[in-house]
matplotlib code that plots the C-alpha trace (Angstrom):
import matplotlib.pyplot as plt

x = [-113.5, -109.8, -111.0, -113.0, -110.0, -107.7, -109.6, -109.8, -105.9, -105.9, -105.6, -102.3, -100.1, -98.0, -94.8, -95.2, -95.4, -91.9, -89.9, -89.9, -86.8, -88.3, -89.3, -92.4, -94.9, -96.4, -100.1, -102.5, -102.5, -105.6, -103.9, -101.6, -100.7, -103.4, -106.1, -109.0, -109.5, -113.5, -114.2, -116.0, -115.1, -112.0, -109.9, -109.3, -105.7, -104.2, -101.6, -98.8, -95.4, -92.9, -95.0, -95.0, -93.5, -94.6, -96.0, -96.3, -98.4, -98.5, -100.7, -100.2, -100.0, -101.6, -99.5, -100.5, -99.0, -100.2, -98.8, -98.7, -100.1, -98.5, -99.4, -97.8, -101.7, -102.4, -104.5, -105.1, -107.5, -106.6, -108.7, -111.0, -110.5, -111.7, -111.3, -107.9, -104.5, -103.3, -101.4, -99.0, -99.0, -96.4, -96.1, -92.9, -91.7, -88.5, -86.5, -89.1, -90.5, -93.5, -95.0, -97.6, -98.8, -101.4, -103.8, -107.2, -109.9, -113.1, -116.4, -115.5, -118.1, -118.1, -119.6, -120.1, -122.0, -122.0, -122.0, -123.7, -121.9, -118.5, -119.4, -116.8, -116.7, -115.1, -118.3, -121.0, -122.8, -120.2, -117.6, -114.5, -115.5, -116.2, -113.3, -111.1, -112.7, -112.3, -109.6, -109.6, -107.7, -110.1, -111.3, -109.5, -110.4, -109.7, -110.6, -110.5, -110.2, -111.3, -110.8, -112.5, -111.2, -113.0, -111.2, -111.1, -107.8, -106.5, -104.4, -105.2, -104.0, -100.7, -100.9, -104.2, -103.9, -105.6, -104.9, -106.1, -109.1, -107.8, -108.5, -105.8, -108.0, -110.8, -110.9, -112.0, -113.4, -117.1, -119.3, -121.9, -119.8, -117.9, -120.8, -122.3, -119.0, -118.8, -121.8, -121.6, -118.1, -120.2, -122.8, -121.1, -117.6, -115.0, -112.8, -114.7, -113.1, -114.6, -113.7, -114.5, -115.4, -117.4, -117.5, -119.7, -122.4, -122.0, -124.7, -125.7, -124.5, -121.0, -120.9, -122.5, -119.8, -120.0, -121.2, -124.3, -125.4, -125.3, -127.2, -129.7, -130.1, -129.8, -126.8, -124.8, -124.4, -122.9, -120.9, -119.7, -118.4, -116.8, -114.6, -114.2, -112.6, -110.7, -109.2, -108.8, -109.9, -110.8, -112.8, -114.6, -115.3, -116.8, -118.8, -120.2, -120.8, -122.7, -124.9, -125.3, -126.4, -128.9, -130.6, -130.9, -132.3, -134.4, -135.7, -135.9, -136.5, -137.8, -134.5, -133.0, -132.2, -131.4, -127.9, -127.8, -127.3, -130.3, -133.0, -134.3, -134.1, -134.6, -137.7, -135.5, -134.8, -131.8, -129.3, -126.5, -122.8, -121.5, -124.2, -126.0, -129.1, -131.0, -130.2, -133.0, -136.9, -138.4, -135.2, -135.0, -135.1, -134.9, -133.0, -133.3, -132.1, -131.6, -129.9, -127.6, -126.9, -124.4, -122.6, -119.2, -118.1, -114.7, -112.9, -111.7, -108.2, -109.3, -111.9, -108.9, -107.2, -108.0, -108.9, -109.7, -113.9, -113.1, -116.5, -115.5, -117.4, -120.9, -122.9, -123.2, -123.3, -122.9, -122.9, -121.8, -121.9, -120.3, -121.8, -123.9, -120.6, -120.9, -117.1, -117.5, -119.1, -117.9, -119.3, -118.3, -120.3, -116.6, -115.0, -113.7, -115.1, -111.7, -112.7, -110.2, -111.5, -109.5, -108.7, -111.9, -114.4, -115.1, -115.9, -116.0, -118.9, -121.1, -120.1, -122.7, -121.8, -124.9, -124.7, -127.2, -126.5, -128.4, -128.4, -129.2, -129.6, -128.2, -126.7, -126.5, -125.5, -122.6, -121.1, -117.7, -116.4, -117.9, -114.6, -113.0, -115.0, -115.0, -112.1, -108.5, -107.0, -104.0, -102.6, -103.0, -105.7, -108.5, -112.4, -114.9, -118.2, -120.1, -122.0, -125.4, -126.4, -129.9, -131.5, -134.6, -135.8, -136.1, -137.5, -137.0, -135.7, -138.4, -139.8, -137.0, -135.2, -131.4, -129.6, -126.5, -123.5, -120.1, -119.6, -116.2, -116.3, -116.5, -119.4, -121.9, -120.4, -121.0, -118.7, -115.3, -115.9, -116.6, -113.2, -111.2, -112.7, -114.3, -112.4, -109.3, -111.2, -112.8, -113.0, -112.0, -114.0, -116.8, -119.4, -122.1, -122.5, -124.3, -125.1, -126.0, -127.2, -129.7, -129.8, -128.1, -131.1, -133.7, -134.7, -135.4, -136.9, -138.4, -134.9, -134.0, -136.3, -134.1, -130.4, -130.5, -131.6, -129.0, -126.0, -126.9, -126.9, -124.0, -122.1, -122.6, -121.5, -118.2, -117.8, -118.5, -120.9, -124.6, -126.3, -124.2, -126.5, -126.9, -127.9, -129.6, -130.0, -133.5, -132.9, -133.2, -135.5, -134.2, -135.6, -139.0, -142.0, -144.9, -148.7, -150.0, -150.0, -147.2, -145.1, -141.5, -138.3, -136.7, -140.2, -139.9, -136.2, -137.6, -140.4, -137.8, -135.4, -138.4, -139.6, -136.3, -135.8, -139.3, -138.6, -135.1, -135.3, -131.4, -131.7, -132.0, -133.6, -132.5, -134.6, -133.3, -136.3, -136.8, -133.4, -133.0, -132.3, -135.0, -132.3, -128.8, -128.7, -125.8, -127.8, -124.7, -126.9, -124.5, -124.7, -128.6, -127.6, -125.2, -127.0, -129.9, -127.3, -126.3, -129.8, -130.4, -126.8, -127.4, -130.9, -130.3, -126.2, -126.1, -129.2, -130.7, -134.5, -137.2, -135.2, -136.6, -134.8, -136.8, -140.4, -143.5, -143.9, -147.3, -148.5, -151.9, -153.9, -157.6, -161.2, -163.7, -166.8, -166.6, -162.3, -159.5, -157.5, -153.9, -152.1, -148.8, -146.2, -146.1, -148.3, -147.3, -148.0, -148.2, -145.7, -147.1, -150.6, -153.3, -153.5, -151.1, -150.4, -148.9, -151.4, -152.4, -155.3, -154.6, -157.2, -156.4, -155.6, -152.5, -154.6, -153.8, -155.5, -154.1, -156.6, -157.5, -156.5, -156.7, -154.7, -155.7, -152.6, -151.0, -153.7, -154.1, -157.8, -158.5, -161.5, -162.7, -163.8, -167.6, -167.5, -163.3, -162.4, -158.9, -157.0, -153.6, -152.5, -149.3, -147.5, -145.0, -144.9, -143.1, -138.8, -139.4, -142.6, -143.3, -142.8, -145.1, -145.8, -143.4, -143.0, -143.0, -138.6, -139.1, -138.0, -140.0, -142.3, -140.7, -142.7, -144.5, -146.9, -149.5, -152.4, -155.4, -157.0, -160.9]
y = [-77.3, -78.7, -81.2, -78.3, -75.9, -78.3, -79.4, -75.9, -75.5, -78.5, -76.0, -74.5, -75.4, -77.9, -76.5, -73.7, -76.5, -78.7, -75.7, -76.2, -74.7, -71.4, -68.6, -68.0, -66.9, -69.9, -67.3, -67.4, -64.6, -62.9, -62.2, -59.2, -56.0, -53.9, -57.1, -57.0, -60.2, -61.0, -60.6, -62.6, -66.0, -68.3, -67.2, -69.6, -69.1, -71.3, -71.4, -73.5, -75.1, -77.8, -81.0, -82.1, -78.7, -77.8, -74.6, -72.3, -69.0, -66.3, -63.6, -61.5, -63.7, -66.6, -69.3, -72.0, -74.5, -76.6, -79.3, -79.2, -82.5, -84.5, -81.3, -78.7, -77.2, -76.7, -74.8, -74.1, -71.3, -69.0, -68.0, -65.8, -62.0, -58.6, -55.3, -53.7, -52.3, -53.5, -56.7, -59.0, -62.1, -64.5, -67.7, -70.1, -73.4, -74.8, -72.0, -69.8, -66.8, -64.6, -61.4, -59.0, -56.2, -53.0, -56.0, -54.7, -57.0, -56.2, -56.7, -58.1, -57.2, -59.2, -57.0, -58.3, -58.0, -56.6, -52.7, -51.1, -52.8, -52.0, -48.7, -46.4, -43.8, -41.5, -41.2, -40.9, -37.8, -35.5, -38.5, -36.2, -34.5, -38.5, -39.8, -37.0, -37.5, -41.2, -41.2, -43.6, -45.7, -48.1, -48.7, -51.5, -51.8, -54.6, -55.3, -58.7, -57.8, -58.6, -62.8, -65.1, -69.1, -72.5, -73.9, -72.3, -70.8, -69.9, -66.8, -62.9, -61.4, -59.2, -56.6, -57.1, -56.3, -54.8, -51.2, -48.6, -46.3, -42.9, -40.7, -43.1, -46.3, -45.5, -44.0, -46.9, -48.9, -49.9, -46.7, -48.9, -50.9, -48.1, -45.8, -49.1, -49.7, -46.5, -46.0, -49.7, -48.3, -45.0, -47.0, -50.0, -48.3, -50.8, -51.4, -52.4, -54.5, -54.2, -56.6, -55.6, -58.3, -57.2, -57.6, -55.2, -57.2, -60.4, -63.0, -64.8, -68.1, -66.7, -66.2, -70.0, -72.9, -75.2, -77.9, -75.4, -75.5, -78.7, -79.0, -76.7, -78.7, -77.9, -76.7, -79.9, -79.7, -76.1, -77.5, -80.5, -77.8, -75.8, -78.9, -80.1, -76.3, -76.3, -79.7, -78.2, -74.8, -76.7, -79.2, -76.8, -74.9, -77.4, -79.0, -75.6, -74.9, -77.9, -77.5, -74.0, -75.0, -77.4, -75.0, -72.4, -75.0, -76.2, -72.3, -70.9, -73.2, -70.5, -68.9, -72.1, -71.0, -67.3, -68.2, -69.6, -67.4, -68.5, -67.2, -64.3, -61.6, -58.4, -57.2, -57.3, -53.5, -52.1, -50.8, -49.3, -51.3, -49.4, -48.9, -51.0, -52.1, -50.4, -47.0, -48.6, -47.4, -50.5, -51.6, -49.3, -52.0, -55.3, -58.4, -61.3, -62.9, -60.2, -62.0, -60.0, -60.3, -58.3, -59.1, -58.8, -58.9, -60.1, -60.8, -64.3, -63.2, -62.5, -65.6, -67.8, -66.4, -66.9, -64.8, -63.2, -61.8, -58.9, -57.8, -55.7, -57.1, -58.3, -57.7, -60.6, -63.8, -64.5, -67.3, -66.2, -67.9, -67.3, -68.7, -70.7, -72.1, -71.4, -70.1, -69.3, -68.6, -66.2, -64.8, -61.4, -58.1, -56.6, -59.4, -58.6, -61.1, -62.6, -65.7, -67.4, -68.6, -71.2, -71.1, -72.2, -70.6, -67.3, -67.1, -64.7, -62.2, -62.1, -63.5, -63.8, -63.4, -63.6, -63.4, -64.4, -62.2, -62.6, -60.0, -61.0, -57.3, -53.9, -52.8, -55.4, -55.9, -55.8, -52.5, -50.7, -48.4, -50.1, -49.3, -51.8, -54.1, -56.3, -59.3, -59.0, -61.5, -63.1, -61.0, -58.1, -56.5, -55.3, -55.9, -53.3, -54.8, -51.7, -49.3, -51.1, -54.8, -56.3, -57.5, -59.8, -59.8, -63.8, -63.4, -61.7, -63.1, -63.5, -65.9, -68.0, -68.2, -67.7, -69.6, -71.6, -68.9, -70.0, -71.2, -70.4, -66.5, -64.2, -62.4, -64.6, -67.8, -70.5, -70.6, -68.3, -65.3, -67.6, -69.3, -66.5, -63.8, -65.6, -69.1, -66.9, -65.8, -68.8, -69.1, -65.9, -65.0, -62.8, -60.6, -60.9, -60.4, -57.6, -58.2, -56.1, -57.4, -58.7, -56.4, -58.9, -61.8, -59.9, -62.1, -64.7, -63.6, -67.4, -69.0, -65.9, -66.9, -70.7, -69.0, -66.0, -68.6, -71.3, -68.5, -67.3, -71.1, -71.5, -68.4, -69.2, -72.5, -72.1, -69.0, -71.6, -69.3, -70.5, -67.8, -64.7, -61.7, -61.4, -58.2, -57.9, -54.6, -54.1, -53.2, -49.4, -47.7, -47.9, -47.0, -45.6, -45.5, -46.9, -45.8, -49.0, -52.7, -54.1, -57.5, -56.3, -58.4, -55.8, -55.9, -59.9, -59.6, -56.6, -59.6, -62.0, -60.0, -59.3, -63.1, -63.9, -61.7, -62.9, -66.3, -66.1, -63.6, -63.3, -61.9, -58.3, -56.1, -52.2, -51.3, -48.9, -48.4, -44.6, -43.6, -44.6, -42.9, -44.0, -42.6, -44.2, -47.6, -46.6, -44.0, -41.8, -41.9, -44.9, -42.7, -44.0, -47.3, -47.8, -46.0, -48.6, -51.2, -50.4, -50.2, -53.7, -54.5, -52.9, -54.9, -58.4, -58.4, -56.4, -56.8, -53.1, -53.3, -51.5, -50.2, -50.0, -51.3, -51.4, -49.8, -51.4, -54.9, -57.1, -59.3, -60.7, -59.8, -60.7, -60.0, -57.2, -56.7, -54.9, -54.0, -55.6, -55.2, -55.4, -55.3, -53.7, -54.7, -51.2, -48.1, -45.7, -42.6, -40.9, -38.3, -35.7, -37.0, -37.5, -41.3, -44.4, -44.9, -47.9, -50.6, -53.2, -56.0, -58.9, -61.8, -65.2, -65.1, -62.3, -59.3, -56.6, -52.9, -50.2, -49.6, -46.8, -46.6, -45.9, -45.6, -45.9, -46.7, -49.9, -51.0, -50.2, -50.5, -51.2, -50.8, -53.8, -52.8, -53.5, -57.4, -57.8, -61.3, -60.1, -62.7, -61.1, -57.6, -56.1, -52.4, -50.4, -53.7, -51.7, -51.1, -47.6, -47.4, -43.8, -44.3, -42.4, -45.0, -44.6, -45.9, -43.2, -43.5, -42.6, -46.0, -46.8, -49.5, -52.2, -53.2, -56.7, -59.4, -61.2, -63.8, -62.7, -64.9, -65.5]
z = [5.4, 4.9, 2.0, 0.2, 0.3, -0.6, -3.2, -4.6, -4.1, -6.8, -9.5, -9.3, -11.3, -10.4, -12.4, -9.8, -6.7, -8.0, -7.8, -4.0, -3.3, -4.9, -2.2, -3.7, -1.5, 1.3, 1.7, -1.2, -3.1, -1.3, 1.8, 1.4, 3.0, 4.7, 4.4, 6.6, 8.4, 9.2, 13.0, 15.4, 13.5, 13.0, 10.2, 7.8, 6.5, 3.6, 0.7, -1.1, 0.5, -0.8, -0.1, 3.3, 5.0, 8.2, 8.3, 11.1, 10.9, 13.8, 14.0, 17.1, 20.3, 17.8, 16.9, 14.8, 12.0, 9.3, 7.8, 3.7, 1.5, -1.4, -3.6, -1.3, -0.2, 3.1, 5.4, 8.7, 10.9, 13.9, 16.5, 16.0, 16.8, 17.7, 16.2, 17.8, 16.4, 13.3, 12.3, 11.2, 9.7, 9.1, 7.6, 8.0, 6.1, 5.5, 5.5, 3.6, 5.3, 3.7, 6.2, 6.1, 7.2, 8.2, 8.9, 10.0, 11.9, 10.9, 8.6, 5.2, 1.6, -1.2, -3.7, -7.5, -10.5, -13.9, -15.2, -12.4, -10.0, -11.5, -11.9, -10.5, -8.2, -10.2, -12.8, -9.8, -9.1, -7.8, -8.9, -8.6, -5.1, -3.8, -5.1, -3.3, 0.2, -0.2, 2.0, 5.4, 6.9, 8.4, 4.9, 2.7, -1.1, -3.1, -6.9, -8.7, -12.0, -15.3, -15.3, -17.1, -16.9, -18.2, -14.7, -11.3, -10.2, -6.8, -8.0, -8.6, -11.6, -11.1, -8.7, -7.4, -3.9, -0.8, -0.7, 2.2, 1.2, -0.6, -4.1, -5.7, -4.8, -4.9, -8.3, -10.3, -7.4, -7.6, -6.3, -5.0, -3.2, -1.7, -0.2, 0.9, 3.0, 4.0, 5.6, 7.4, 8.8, 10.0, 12.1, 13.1, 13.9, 12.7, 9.5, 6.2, 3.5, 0.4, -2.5, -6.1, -8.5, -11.0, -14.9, -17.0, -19.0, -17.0, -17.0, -13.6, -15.0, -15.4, -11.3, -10.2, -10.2, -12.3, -9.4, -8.8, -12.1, -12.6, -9.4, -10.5, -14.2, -17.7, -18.4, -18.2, -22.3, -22.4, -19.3, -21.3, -24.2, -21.0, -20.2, -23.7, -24.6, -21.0, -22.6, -26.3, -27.1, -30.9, -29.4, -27.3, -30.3, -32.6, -30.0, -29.5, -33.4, -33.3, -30.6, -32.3, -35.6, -33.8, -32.0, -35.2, -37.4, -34.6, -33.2, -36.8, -39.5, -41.8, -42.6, -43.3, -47.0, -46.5, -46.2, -49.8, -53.3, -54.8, -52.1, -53.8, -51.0, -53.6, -51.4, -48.1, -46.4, -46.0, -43.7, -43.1, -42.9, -40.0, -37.2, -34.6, -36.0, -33.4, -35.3, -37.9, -37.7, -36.1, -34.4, -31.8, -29.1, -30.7, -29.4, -31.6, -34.7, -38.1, -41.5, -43.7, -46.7, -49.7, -52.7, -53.4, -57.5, -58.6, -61.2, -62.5, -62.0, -58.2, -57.6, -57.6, -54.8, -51.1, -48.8, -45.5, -45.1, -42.5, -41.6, -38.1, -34.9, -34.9, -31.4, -30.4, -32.1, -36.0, -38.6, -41.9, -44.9, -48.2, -51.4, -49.1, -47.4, -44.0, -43.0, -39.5, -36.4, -33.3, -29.8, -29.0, -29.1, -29.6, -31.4, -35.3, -37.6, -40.0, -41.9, -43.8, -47.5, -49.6, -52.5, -54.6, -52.5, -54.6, -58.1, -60.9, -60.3, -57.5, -54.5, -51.6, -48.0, -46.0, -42.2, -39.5, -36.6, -32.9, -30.4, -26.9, -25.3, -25.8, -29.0, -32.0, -35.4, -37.8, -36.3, -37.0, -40.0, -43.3, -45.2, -43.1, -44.4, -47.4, -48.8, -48.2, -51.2, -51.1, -53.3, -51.4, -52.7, -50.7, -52.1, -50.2, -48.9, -50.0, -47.5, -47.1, -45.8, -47.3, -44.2, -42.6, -39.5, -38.3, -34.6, -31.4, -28.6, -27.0, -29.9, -30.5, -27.1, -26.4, -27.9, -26.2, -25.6, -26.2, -22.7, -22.2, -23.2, -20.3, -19.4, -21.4, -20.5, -17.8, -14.4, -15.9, -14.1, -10.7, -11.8, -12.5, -9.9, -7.5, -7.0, -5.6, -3.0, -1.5, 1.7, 2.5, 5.8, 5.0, 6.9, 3.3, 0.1, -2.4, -5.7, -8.7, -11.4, -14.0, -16.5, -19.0, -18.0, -19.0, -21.9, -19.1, -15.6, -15.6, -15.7, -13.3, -10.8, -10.8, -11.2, -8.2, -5.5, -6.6, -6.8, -3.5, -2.3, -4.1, -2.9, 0.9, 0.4, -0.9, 1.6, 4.2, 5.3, 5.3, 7.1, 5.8, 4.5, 0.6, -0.4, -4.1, -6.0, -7.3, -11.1, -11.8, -14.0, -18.1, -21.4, -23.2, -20.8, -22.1, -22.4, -22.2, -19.8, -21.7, -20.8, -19.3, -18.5, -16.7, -14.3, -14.8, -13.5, -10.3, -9.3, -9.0, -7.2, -4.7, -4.6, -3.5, -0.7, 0.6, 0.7, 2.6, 5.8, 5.2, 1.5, 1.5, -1.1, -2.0, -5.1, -7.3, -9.6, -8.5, -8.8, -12.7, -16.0, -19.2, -21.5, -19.4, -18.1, -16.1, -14.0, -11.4, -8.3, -6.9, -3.4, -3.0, -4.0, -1.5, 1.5, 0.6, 0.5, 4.0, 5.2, 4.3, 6.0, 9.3, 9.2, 8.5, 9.4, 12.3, 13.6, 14.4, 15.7, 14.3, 11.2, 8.1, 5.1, 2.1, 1.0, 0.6, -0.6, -1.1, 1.5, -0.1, -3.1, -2.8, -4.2, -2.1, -3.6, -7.0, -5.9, -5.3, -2.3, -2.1, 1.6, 1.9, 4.3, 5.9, 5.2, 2.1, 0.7, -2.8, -3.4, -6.1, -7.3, -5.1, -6.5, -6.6, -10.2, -12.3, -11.3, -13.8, -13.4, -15.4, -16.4, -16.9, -20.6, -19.8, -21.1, -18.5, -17.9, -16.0, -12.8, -10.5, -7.1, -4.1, -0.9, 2.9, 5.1, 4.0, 1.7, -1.8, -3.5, -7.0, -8.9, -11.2, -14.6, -14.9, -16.9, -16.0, -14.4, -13.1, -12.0, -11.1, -10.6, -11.4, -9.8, -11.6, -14.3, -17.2, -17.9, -17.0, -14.2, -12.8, -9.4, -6.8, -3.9, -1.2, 2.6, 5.6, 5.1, 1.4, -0.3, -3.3, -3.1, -5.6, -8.2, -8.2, -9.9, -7.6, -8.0, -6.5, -3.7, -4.6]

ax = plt.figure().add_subplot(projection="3d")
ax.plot(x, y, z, "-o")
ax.set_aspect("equal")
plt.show()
């Protein structure tokens, strides 16, 4: 354990460590007034000192010391303790002192994830009434912050702190989190520190260090442009154009000359110059690749000049091009696009700027007022883009791929947000983990199925804690429902979640398929989140017999006769119709039909179409699935894809 923390402690900065004579503070940043310490295990205490300080740390009766390396890290652990009155903790070296205080011992939550996650208690159902009873002393809060790094740190952003449970708070901390918390703290009767780190629209691959993914294989190239932009934010960024470009001229070779001004593109639709392109007929939900294209005329006096091509932000990726020069490329679903032009890159008349634009999920598209749009000359002047773009659609996402993400922007990136959010925080002692997230992956429940095992792996390694319960939100309903079998990544991403859970008996599963909103991805309901959340705590991290913590799940999948049989993990019923609906029989060339069913205790019959060779079936396989099987506790039964035995 020393070698790993001190190995962490690498990164601070060592114009911080030669001012030894400073009084900066010996504790990492983590541990600060009204902390909870974890329970029932050593803690693991560590920080900065001149190099080679003693360091002695007492804790109630607890005395121990620590002696700091070359670098001035060090750490140490104290015996572990109980639940009881509160705390103080000191360290002491060379003359430096640092206390604190209101320390709690108790169960500690790491909760993270992206929008859901972070959504705050203020905005759930009855938000304002939650956040004024939030108030309780034997509940600690702390929140991370926004941080994204290309190299892990050990420090918190300023002011990030542990603060006692209360309206102020808890306002803007992570619903979820907090009901979950509050309902372990009900049943189990001790203090609950929750710690919010959570980034809205985050990626799984932004959470794994980098050592886990390049465990876990193939992302050692966008891992290479991380530490090539860590060393020299240019170099990153070329390497990264590069690797770019290949994969465009490689994924979509038939747009190759839609960048240029002789590609004739006069049978090409339009759009507007201001919206998301999902406001288009046909666009309502596509993620992909879309080129762009408009003229801008100018006169000879004004084709001389240089000049900046403001086109606003473009959700999420762009390469733009003008007169078939390409002049830049940017990540960022809210980033403005400002290109600089040289001198000798216009010309009298029409000048082409053509942009191809990929959107990965969500909104997408070349977005923002169009008057703010168009060539700012040297000279002052300002040249309007016009109102409309001439566009093409390339292909989906789903045809082409992603395509590599500039690694180092947070959110979409690989390893900043476990740098800058979780890094900090290791080894903190911990009681589990619950995650939310997966709505940004649904392009990819394949690679999914690869990235949620190795961050869990991941996670309880650098926690030190190899057996600690990691709870996983089950993705909640969003968007259109559908009237026929259709493929579905958000289903893709729900099979994963549950795969997961099955294959490690210390993975815990609260779907919240039931409880979402086809018109709000951000449904309020974060009180039956939370309350699932601590139903899968109580079972796998305190241990309660006989509970039951999710709804049905598959066991087996086989042929009867002219039917086949699916066996559930626990008997269900139907709430409303008199059926189980949202079953799908798939044969082995993908084409799937929805199928009648019928229920007796835990086992759900299907009925074979006369001349169908089903060869997998599928439940509640669609963004959006109506919901209607339920267990005896009234937890949906999660939604799933099966092979059928013979």
């Amino acid at each position: 354990m020393r070698s790993k923390i001190l190995g962490l402690l690498a990164t601070v900065a060592l114009t911080a460590l030669s001012s030894a004579a400073s009084a900066a503070p010996l504790l990492a940043p983590v541990f600060t007034d009204h902390a909870v310490l974890q329970r029932g295990q050593p803690i693991r205490v560590w920080g900065v000192a001149k190099a080679g300080a003693v360091v002695s740390l007492s804790l109630g009766e607890a005395r121990v010391s620590a002696t700091a390396d070359a670098q001035g890290r060090w750490s140490t652990t104290l015996p572990a303790r109980e639940p009881g009155p509160a705390l103080s903790l000191t360290a002491q070296a060379d003359g430096d002192s640092q206390t604190i205080s209101d320390l709690l011992v108790g169960d500690v939550w790491l909760c993270s994830g992206q929008s859901n996650m972070e959504y705050p208690l203020r905005r759930s159902l009855n938000g304002e009434f939650e956040a004024a009873s939030s108030a309780d002393p034997n509940i600690r809060l702390l929140q991370t912050g926004r941080v994204s790094l290309p190299a892990p740190t050990t420090a918190l952003p300023q002011g990030a702190a542990w603060r006692v449970a209360g309206p102020e708070s808890a306002n803007n901390f992570s619903a979820a989190c907090f009901f979950m918390g509050r309902d372990i703290k009900k049943t189990t009767g001790v203090p609950v520190g929750l710690i919010d780190a959570t980034w809205g629209g985050s990626v799984i691959q932004d959470w794994i260090s980098r050592e886990g993914l390049h465990a876990l294989g193939g992302y050692d190239e966008g891992l290479q442009v991380l530490a090539d932009y860590a060393q020299s934010p240019d170099l990153g960024l070329a390497h990264w154009i590069a690797t770019f470009d290949h994969w465009a001229a490689k994924a979509q070779p038939q747009s190759a000359a839609w960048g240029r001004p002789d590609f004739d593109d006069r049978a090409w639709k339009t759009m507007p110059a201001e919206l998301f392109w999902e406001a288009n007929p046909g666009l309502e939900t596509f993620d992909g690749t879309i080129w762009l294209r408009a003229t801008i005329t100018l006169t000879a006096q004004q084709a001389k000049q240089g000049a900046t091509l403001s086109l606003g932000p473009i959700d999420d990726m762009d390469t733009t091009f003008v007169n078939g020069r390409q002049v830049g490329t940017t990540q960022g679903w809210n980033t403005p696009r400002d290109y600089r032009i040289a001198p000798g890159g216009l010309k009298a008349g029409a000048n082409l700027i053509a942009v191809r634009a990929i959107d990965t999920s969500g909104g997408g598209g070349a977005w923002g007022p169009a008057a703010e749009k168009g060539l700012k000359l040297d000279d002052g002047a300002f040249v309007p883009l016009g109102k409309t773009w001439r566009y093409k659609v390339v292909a989906s996402i789903a045809e082409s791929g992603l395509p590599p993400m500039a690694p180092w922007v947070g959110a979409s990136g690989l390893s900043t947000l476990r740098n800058g959010m979780i890094a900090p925080l290791i080894p903190y002692g911990l009681k589990g983990f619950a995650w939310y997230q997966g709505e940004a992956n649904v392009a990819d429940s394949a690679e999914y199925a690869r990235l949620l095992p190795a961050l869990v792996a991941d996670w309880r390694r650098w926690f030190e804690a190899p057996d600690a319960p990691f709870l996983v939100v089950q993705l909640a309903a969003f968007g259109p429902r559908k009237t026929e079998p259709a493929w579905s990544g958000w289903a893709g991403i729900r099979d994963v979640e549950r795969r997961v859970a099955a294959a490690d008996p210390k993975v815990g599963l609260a779907s919240a398929v039931d409880i979402g909103d086809i018109y709000d991805i951000h449904p309020a309901n974060k009180q039956q989140v939370g309350r699932r959340l601590a139903l899968q705590a109580r079972k796998l991290a305190y241990g309660e017999t006989g509970l039951v913590a999710a709804g049905p799940a598959p066991l087996t999948a086989a042929r009867d006769g002219g039917a086949v049989v699916v066996r559930l993990d626990q008997p269900a019923v139907v709430q409303g119709d008199a059926r189980p609906v949202g079953f799908e029989l798939c044969d082995a060339a993908g084409a799937c039909r929805f199928a009648d069913a019928a229920l007796a205790g835990d086992r759900v019959s299907l009925a074979v179409p006369a001349g169908f060779a089903p060869a997998k079936v599928r439940y509640a396989w669609a963004d959006s699935p109506i919901i209607n099987l339920y267990g005896a506790t009234g937890l949906p039964a999660t939604p799933f894809e099966m092979a059928i035995a013979p």
